[in-house]
C-alpha positions, 0 to 999 in steps of 0.5 A: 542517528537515533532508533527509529532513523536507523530503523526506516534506513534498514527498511529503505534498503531492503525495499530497494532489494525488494524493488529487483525482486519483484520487477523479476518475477514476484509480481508476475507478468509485467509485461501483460500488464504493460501491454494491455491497457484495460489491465488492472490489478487485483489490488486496485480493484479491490481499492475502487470497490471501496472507494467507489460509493465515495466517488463522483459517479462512482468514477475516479475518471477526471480526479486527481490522485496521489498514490503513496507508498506506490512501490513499483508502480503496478497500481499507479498505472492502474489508477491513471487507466480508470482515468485519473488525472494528474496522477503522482506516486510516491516512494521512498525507494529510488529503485522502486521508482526507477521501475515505476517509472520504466513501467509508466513510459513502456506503457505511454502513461504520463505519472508524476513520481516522487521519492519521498517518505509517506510521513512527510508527502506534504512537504515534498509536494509543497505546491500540491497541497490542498490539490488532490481529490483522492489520496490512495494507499494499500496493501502492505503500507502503514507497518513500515511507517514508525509513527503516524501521526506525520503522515495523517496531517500530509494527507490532510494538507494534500486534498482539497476540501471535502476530497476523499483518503482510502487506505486498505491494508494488512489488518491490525491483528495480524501483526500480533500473530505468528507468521508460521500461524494463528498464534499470538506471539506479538503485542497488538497495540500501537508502538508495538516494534518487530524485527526480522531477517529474511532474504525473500519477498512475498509474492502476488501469486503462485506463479510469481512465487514459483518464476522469481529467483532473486533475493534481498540482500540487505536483510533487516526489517522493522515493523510497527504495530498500528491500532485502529484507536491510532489510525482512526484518532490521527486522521480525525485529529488532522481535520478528517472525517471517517465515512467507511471502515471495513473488514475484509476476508480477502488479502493481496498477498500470503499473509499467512502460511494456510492462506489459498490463492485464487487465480481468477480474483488475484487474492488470497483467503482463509481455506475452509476449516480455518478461523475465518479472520479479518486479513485487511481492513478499509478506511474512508475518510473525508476532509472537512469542507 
């Protein structure tokens, strides 16, 4: 098994422990969201807002969209509520799926799941390529994934012409940083590898932080740095056309230690006195017709 194998199989078992974390506490209330069906998470809205001038009638009521890296199905589920039809997830954690998938049934929404790597969706959807109108992933995704040049061209496969791919992510420069501050410790530039141990998650609030006791068990996580020279070449390259690109003040989880939640917009800031730095950046993408 080479490095890079070993590597995403390390990831795969820590995202299967951080699946129990976060379906106990670390995401908050499941059951809110569960139970009420105009209930639509930060994240999503804040990925609509970028996707939205994009879109037909500004709506993704009626498009079909695929959602990758969907963990446990939080947004998924939110993404079917705006309307979207034909609505698939994919993971590469079984047991982030069986969550996504006890979550989608409880709150009677019909989501295709697919546990796949990101890299490679277009071979484990083979009769759904060249059949999607929006393809989505955020918050927390691409520095998982060693390389990405794979994953753009399984986008490219995956929609139709002229449909829409939106990513909205952790920005590039804060792999570089020190995840105690604002000091550089890390390379910027792609192929940049980091290695850590934790035995915790992050979490999407205060509260979620404060209610969730459990803890990862299998410890190791590898994470590459990806540019935006790299991220925007191997869309381009794969047949794409950049529409959009953004950088934004707000983030979905505590990226950093300083960083303050605010309750009522589910998202976390640079408080006053801090550097006011890019904490996510937005692509928009389209394939060419």
């Amino acid at each position: 098994m080479d490095h890079k194998t070993e590597a995403v199989h390390d990831n795969l078992e820590n995202w299967n422990d951080r699946a129990d974390v976060h379906a106990h506490g670390g995401y908050g209330d499941l059951t809110k969201l569960i139970n009420d069906p105009h209930e639509i998470t930060g994240t999503v809205r804040r990925d609509l807002a970028v996707l939205q001038p994009f879109l037909p009638e500004q709506s993704v009521a009626g498009q079909r969209l695929l959602h990758l890296q969907c963990h446990i199905g939080t947004d998924t589920l939110c993404w079917a509520r705006l309307g979207a039809q034909s609505v698939v997830g994919l993971d590469f954690s079984p047991q982030s799926l069986t969550y996504a998938r006890d979550l989608a049934k409880q709150a009677g929404v019909e989501i295709n799941y697919v546990q796949a790597d990101a890299r490679y969706a277009a071979a484990a959807l083979p009769e759904q390529q060249g059949q999607f109108d929006v393809i989505v992933t955020s918050a927390g995704t691409i520095t998982w994934l060693p390389d990405l040049q794979d994953w753009a061209e399984s986008i490219a496969k995956l929609l139709v012409p002229n449909g829409i791919f939106m990513i909205r992510d952790n920005h590039p420069f804060l792999f570089a940083l020190d995840n105690a501050g604002l000091t550089v410790t890390e390379n910027y530039f792609s192929g940049t590898e980091s290695f850590y141990e934790t035995d915790s998650s992050y979490a999407v609030s205060d509260q979620a932080a404060s209610t969730s006791t459990a803890k990862v068990k299998h410890q190791r996580n590898h994470n590459w740095a990806h540019d935006f020279q790299e991220i925007i070449s191997v869309l381009v390259g794969a047949g794409l056309t950049v529409e959009a690109l953004g950088e934004h003040q707000e983030t979905d989880w505590q990226a950093l230690p300083m960083l303050t939640y605010n309750e009522s917009l589910d998202e976390w800031t640079m408080p006053k006195g801090y550097p006011q730095l890019p904490l996510t950046f937005s692509l928009v993408v389209r394939k060419n017709s």
